[in-house]
C-alpha positions as CSV (number, residue, x, y, z in Angstrom):
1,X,-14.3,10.5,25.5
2,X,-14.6,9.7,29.4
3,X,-12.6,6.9,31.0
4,X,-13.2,6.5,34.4
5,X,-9.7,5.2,36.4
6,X,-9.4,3.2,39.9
7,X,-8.2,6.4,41.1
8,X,-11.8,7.9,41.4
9,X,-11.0,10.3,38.8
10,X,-12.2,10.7,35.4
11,X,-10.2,11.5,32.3
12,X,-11.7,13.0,29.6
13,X,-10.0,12.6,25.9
14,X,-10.4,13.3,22.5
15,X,-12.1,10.1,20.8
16,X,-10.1,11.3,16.9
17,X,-6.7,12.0,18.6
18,X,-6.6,10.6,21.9
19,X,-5.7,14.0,23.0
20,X,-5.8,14.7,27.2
21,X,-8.4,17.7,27.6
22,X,-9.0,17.4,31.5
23,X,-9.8,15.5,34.5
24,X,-13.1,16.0,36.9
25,X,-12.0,15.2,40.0
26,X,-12.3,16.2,43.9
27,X,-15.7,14.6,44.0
28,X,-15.9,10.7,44.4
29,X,-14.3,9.2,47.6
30,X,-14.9,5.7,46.8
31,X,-14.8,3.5,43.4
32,X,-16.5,5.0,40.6
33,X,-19.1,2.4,39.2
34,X,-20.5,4.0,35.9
35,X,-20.0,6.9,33.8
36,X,-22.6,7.8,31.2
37,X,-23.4,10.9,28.7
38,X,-26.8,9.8,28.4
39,X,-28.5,12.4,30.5
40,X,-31.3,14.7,29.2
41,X,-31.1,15.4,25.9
42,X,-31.0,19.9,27.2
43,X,-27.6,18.9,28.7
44,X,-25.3,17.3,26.2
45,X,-21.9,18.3,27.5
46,X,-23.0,16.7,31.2
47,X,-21.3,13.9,32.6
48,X,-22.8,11.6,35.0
49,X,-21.0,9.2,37.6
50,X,-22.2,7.3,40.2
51,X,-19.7,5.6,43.0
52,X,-19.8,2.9,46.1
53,X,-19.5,6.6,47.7
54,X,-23.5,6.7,47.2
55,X,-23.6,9.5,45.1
56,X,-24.3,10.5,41.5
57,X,-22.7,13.3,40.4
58,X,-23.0,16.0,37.4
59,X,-19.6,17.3,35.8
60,X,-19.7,19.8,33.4
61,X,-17.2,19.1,31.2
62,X,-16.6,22.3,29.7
63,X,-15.4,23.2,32.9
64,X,-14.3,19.6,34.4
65,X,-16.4,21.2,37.7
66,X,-18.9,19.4,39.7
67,X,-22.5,21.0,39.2
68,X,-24.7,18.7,40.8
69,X,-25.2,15.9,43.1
70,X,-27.6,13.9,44.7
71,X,-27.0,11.0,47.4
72,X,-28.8,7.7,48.2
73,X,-27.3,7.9,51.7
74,X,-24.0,7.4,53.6
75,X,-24.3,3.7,54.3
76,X,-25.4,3.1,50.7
77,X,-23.4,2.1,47.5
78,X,-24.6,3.0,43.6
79,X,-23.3,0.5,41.0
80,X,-25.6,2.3,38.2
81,X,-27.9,4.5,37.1
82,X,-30.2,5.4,34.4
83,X,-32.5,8.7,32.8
84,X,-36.1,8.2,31.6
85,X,-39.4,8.0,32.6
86,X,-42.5,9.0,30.5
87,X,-41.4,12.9,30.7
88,X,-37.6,12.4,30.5
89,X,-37.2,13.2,34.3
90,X,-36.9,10.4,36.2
91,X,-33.3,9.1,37.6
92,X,-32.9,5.7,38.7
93,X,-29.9,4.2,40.7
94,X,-29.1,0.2,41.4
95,X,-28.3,0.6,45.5
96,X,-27.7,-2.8,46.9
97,X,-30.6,-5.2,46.4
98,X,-32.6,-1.9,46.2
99,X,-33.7,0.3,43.0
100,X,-33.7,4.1,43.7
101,X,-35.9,6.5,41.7
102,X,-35.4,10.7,41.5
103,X,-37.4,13.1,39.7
104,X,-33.9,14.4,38.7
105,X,-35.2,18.2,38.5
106,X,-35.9,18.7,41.6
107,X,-33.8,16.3,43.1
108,X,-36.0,14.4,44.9
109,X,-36.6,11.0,45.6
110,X,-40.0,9.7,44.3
111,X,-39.5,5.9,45.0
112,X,-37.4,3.1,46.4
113,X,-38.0,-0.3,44.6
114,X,-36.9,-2.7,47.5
115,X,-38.9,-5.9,47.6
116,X,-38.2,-7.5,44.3
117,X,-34.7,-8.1,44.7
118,X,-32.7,-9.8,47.2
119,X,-29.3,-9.0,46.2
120,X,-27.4,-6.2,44.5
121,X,-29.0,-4.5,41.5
122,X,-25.5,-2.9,40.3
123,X,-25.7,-1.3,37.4
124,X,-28.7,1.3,35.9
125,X,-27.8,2.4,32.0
126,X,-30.6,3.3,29.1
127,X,-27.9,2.3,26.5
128,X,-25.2,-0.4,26.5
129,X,-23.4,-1.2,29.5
130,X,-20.5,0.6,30.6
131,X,-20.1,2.3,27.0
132,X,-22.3,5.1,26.9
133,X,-23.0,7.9,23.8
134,X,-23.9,11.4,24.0
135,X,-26.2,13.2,22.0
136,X,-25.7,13.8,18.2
137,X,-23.4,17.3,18.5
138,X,-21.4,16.6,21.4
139,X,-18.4,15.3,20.8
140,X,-17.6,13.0,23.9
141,X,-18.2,9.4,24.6
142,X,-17.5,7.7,28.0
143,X,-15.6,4.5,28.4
144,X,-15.4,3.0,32.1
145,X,-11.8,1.4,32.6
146,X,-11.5,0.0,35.9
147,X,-8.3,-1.2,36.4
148,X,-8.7,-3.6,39.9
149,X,-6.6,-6.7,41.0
150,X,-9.0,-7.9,42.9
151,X,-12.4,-10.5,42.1
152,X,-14.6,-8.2,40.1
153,X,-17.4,-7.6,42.0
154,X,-20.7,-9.4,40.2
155,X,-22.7,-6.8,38.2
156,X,-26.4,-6.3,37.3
157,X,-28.3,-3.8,35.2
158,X,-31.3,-1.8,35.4
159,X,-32.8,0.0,32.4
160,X,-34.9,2.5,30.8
161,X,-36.0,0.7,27.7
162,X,-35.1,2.8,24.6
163,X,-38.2,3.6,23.0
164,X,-40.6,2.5,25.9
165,X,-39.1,5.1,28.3
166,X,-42.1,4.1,30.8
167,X,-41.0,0.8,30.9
168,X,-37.9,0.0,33.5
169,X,-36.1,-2.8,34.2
170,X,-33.7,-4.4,37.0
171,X,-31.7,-7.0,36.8
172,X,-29.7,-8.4,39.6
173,X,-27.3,-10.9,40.9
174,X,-29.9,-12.9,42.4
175,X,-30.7,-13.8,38.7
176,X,-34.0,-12.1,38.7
177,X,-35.0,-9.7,35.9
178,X,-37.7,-7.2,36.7
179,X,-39.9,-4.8,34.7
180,X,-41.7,-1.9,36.1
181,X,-44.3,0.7,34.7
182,X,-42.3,3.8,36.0
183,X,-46.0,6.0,35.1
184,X,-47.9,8.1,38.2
185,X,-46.8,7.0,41.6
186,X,-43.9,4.5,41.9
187,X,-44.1,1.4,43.9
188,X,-43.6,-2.4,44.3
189,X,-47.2,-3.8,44.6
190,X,-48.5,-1.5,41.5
191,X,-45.8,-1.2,39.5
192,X,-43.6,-4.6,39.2
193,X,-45.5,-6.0,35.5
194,X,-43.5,-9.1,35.0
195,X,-40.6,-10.9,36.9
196,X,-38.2,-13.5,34.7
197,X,-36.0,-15.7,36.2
198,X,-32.7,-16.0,34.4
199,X,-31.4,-18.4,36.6
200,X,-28.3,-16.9,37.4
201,X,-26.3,-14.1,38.2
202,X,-26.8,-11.1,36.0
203,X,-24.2,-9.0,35.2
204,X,-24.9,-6.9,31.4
205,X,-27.9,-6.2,29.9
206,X,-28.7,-4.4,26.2
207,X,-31.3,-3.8,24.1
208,X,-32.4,-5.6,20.5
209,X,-34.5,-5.8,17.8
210,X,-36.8,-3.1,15.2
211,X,-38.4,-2.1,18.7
212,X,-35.9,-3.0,21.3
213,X,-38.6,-5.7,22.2
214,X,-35.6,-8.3,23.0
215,X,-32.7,-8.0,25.3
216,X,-29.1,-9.8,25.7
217,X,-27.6,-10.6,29.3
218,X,-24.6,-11.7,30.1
219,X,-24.9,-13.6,33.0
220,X,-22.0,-15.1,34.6
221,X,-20.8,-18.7,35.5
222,X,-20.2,-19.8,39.0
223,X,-16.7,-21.3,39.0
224,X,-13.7,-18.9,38.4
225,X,-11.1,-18.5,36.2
226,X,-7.7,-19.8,37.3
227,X,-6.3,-16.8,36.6
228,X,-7.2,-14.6,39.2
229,X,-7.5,-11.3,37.3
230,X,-10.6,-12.4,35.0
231,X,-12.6,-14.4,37.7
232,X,-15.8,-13.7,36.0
233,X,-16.7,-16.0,33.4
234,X,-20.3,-14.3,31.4
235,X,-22.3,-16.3,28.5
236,X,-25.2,-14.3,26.7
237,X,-28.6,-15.0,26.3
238,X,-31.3,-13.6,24.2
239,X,-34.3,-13.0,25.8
240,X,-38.1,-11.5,24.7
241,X,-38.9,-9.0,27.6
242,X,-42.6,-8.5,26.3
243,X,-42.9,-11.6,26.7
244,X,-40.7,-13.1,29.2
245,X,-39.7,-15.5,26.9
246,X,-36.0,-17.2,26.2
247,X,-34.9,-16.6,22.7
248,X,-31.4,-18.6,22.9
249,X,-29.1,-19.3,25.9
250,X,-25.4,-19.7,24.8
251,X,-24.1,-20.9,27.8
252,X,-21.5,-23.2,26.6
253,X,-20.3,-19.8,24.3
254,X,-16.6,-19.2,25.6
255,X,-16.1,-23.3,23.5
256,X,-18.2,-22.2,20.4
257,X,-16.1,-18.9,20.3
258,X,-12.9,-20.6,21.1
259,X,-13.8,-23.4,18.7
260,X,-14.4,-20.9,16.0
261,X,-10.9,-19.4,15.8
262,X,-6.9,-19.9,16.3
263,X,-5.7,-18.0,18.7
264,X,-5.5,-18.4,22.5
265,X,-8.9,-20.2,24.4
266,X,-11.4,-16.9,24.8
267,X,-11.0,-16.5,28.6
268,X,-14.1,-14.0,28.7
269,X,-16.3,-12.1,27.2
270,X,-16.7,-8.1,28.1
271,X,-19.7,-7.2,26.2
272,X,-22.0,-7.5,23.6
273,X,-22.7,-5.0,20.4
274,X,-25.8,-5.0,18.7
275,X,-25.8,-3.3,15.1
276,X,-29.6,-1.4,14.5
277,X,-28.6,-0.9,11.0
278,X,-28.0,-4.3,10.6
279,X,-30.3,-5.8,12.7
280,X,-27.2,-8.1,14.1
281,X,-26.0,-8.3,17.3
282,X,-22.0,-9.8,18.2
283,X,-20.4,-10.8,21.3
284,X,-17.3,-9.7,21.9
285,X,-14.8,-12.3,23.6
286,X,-11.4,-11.6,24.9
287,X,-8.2,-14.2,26.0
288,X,-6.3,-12.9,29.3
289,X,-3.3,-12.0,27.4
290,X,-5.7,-9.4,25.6
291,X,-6.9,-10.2,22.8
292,X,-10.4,-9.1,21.2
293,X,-13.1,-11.1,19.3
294,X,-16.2,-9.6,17.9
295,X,-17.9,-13.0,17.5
296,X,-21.3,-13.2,15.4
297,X,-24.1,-14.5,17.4
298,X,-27.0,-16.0,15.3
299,X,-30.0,-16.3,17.8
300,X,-32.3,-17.0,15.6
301,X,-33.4,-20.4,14.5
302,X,-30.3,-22.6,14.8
303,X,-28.2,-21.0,17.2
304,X,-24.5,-20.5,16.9
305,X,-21.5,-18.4,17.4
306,X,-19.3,-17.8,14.0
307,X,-15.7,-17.1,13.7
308,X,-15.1,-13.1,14.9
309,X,-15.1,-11.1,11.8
310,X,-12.9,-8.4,13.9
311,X,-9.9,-9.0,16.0
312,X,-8.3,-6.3,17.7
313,X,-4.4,-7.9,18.7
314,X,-1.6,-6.2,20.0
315,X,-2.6,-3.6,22.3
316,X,-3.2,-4.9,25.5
317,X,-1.1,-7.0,27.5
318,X,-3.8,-8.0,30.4
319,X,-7.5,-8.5,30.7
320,X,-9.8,-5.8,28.6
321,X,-12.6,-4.6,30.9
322,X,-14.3,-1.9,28.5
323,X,-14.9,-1.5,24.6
324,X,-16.5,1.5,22.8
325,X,-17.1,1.1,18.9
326,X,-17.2,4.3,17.2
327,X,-20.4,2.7,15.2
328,X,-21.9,3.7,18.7
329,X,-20.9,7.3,18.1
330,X,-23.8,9.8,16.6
331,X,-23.2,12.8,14.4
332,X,-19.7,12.4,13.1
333,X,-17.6,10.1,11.2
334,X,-15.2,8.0,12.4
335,X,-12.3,9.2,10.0
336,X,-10.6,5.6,10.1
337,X,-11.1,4.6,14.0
338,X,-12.9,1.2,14.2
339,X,-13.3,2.1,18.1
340,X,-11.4,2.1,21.8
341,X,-10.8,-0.2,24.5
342,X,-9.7,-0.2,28.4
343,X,-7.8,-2.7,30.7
344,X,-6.5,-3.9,33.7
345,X,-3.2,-3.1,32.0
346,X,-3.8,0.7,32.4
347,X,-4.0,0.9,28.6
348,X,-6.2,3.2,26.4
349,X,-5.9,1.8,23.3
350,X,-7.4,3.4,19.9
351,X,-7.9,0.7,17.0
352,X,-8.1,1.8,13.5
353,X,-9.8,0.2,10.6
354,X,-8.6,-1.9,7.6
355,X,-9.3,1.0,5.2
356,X,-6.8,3.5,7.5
357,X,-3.4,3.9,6.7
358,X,-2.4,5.4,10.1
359,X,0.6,3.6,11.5
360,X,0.1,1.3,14.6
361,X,0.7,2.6,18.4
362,X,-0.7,1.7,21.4
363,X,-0.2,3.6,24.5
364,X,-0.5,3.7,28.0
365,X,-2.9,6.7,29.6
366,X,-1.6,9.9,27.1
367,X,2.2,8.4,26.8
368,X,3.5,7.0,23.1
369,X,5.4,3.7,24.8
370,X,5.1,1.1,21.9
371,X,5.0,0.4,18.4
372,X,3.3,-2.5,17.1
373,X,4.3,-4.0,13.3
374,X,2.8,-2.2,10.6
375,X,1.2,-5.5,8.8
376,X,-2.1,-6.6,9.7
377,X,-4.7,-9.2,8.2
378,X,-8.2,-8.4,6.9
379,X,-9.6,-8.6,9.9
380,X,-7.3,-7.5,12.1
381,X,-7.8,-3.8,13.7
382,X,-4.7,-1.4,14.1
383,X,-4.6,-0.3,17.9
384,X,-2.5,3.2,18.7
């Protein structure tokens, strides 16, 4: 498991034991945007970062060295990235308002996507936001904790479609969502198929659905939170990107989910978790004292958010900024852990399930520093 830290530095840790194994570091020079294990499918144990530096960079985490690296340019800043294209070799990067394209085996740009956006495109990811899982024997995950004092900077997303690995989109602050047909030669007037306008700022984006033929966003609300370390205030929305069609807009969804349970007003909501198996997707809401919600979102028919049927209490004491469910880990079982979380708070917490019978800790980085009581209710998660 990878957590990426304000330092520049990424930690990596055992996602059973929460057991340091090494830091890659001496690379980045500048915050660290994204982390993801979702390169090609040949290179399992590669980690991939991307930083306001301008670079993306290859660690081999066998080794915690830098392999590889390519560069968008000194003056330029990459909020994301993302692998696919119809052969598996094209790397895309969010730079600004522009969209960046490599043929990541040679290294070489193929295409820069810069008319369809006119402010930053922040974040490119082929999987879940932020939260990123590596191929079925590799046993890492990466979790981006950004611990920052300051206004989060508004974030958009750009995306290989899971399943459609032709088919890109961007997504940008300027509320814009964009698909292009990354096939033969890449450009704006040939490629751009459809453009939806959300109608404000975008910040997370994720795939739904048998076919991934839908999408959630979380876009975010103008005004800011009076407390100054959550400014950002996301809703969700459901959206058909086939067919550039709205599917359900919760934007009054931080009073359904508040309405909906007992605790503290839900200050914010970090990201959303869609369940194949299931075919159901959550939102997961959090209160500044930190506090998790996974909060059932019914888009379909009569829409509405339903009292969380998971709360994870007691292990943060600030803002939560990442989550990683180990339902979104392949090839192993979870031996008890219901998943992991990061804050502003410097915390790593683990949070076990009802059925384990582990005792509950939560720590800060690698260091034991607390014990939490031992009872819990049904649907209450045990951090350590």
């Amino acid at each position: 498991m990878a957590v990426s830290l304000s330092t520049n530095t990424v930690k990596l840790y055992s996602p059973v034991t929460g057991q340091f194994m090494g830091e890659c570091s001496k690379g980045h020079s500048s915050t660290i945007n994204e982390i993801s294990f979702s390169g090609p499918p040949s290179t399992p144990h590669l980690l991939h970062s991307c930083s306001s530096d301008g670079t993306i960079r290859a660690w081999d985490t066998r080794s915690f060295q830098q392999v590889s690296c390519v560069s968008a340019g000194p003056s330029e800043e990459i909020f994301s990235f993302s692998f696919g294209g119809v052969s598996n070799n094209l790397l895309a990067a969010g730079c600004k308002s522009q969209v960046l394209l490599w043929d990541w085996r040679m290294k070489k740009q193929v295409a820069c996507l810069e008319e369809s956006h006119m402010d930053d495109v922040t974040q490119v990811d082929s999987a879940v936001c932020d939260l990123h899982v590596p191929n079925a024997n590799y046993d890492c995950n990466a979790l981006l904790v950004q611990c920052v004092d300051e206004m989060v900077q508004l974030r958009a997303s750009v995306h290989f479609v899971p399943d459609h690995q032709n088919k890109l989109i961007s997504a940008s602050v300027d509320g814009l969502l964009c698909t292009f047909d990354t096939s033969g030669d890449i450009n704006d007037d040939d490629n751009l198929e459809s453009v939806i306008n959300i109608g404000t700022s975008i910040g997370k984006v994720g795939f739904l659905g048998e076919a991934n033929e839908k999408l959630w966003c979380l876009s975010h609300i103008e005004t800011l939170s009076p407390n100054a370390s959550a400014p950002i205030l996301p809703y969700p929305s459901v959206w058909d990107w086939k067919d550039a069609r709205l599917e359900a807009n919760f934007d009054d969804a931080r009073s359904l989910a508040s309405n909906s349970w007992t605790l503290d007003h839900v200050d914010y909501f970090v990201d959303c978790h869609y369940s194949v198996e299931d075919d159901r997707l959550w939102v997961i809401g959090g209160t500044n004292a930190g506090t998790l919600g996974y909060f059932p979102v019914n888009y379909k028919g009569i829409r509405a958010i339903s009292s969380p049927e998971a709360v994870l209490h007691g292990g943060h004491t600030g803002v939560v900024r990442s989550v990683l469910p180990m339902s979104n880990t392949k090839g192993r079982p979870s031996q008890g852990t219901f998943g992991w979380t990061g804050g502003e708070d410097g915390r790593l917490c683990c949070w076990l399930s009802d059925e384990s019978c582990e005792s509950n800790r939560s720590w800060i980085s690698s260091t034991l520093v607390m014990k939490s009581p031992h009872s819990h209710r049904k649907s209450r998660r045990q951090p350590y």
